[in-house]
C-alpha positions in Angstrom: 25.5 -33.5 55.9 23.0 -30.7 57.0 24.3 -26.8 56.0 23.1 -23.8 57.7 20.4 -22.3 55.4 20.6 -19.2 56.5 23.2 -16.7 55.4 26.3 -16.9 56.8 28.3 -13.8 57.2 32.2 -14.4 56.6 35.3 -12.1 57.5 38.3 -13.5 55.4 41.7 -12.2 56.4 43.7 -13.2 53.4 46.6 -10.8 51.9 47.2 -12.8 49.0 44.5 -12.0 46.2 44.6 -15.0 43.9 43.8 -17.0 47.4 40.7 -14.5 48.3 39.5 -15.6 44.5 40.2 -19.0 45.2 38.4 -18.9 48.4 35.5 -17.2 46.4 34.8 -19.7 43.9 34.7 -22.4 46.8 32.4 -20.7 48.6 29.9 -20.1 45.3 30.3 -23.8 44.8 28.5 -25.4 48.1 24.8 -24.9 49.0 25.5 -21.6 51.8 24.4 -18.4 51.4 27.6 -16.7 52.7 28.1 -12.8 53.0 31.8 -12.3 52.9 33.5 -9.8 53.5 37.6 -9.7 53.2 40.2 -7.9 55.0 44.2 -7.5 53.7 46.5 -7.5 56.6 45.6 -8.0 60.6 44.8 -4.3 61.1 42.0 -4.1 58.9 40.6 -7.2 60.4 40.0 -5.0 63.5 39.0 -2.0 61.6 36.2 -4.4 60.0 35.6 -6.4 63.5 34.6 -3.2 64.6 31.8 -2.2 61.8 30.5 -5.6 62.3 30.5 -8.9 63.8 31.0 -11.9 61.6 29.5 -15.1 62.0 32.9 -16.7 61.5 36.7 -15.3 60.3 39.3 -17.4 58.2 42.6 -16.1 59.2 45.7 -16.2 57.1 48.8 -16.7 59.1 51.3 -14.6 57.1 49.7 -11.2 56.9 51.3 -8.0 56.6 50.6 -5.5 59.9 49.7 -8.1 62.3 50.0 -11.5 61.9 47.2 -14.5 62.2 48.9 -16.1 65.3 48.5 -12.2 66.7 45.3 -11.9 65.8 43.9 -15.1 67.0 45.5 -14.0 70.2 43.7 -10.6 70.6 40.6 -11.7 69.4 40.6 -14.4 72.5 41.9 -12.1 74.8 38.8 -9.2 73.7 35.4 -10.4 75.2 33.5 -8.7 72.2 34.9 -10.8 69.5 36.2 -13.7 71.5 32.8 -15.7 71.0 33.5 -15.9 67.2 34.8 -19.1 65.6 38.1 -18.5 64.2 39.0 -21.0 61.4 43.1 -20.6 60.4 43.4 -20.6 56.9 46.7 -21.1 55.9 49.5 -23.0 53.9 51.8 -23.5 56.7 51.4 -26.8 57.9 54.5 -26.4 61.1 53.8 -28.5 63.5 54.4 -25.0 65.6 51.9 -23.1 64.4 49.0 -25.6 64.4 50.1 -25.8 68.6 50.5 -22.1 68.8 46.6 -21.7 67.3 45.3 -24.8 68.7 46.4 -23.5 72.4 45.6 -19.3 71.5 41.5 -20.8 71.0 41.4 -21.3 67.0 38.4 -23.6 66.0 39.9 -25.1 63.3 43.6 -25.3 61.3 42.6 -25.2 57.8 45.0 -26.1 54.9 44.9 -24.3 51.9 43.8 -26.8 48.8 45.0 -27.5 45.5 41.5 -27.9 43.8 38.8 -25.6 44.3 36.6 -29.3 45.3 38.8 -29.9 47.7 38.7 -26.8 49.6 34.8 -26.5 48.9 34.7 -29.9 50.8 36.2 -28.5 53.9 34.1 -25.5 53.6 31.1 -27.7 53.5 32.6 -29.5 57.0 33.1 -26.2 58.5 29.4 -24.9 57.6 27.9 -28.0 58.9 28.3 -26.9 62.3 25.8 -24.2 63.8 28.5 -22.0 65.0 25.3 -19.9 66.1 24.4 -22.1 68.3 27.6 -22.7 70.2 31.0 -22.5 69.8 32.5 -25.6 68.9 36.1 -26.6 69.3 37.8 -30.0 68.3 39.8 -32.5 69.9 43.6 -31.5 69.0 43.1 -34.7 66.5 40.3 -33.6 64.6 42.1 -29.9 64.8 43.9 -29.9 61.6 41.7 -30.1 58.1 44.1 -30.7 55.3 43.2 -33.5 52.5 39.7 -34.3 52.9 
């Protein structure tokens, strides 16, 4: 599998802190240099959005403020951000919410892991894509990452 070599800036929406560290030591095990930058809640997504553009966001889906089914939606609907691949990052594995991202434009449905491994392995998927090149989306059946 080929990963981007050059750094990869990352906007993580994530509320929950032990999930942010999780998400951290993921990252600092797979061969990407990532800048990553995190946001608490929905709102402060946007406040960050607007300081600067991200190579690619992981959205929580239960955020205080504004939720990650909300933000997916306004980031689509805002023709300065809507050209950014927007990975869901979440627990919830409803069958309603992976259609409710799936059809607002989300690039991937991403299932939070039990092992730090297991989640670097997605991450490793994700990054193998050159989002800077073009904006990928999946078939609805390759939509959902959960166990790799």
């Amino acid at each position: 599998m080929k990963l981007v070599q050059e750094q990869t800036h990352v906007l993580l929406a994530e509320d929950d802190e032990d999930d942010v560290i999780f998400f951290k030591l993921a990252i600092g095990s797979i061969p990407i240099l990532i800048k990553l930058r995190t946001a608490v809640d929905g709102e402060m997504l946007f406040v960050l959005l607007r300081e600067e553009l991200p190579d690619v966001i992981f959205l929580d889906i239960n955020m205080p403020c504004k939720d990650g089914v909300a933000c997916i939606v306004e980031i689509r609907k805002n023709s300065d951000y809507n050209n950014i691949p927007v990975i869901m990052y979440t627990s919830l594995k409803n069958s309603r919410y992976i259609d409710k991202c799936f059809e607002s434009g989300a690039n991937f449905y991403v299932t939070k892991s039990n092992t730090v491994a297991e989640l670097a392995e997605k991450l490793k998927r994700i990054f193998s894509i050159n989002w800077k090149e073009h904006l990928y989306y999946p078939a609805k059946s390759d939509f959902v990452l959960d166990a790799v």
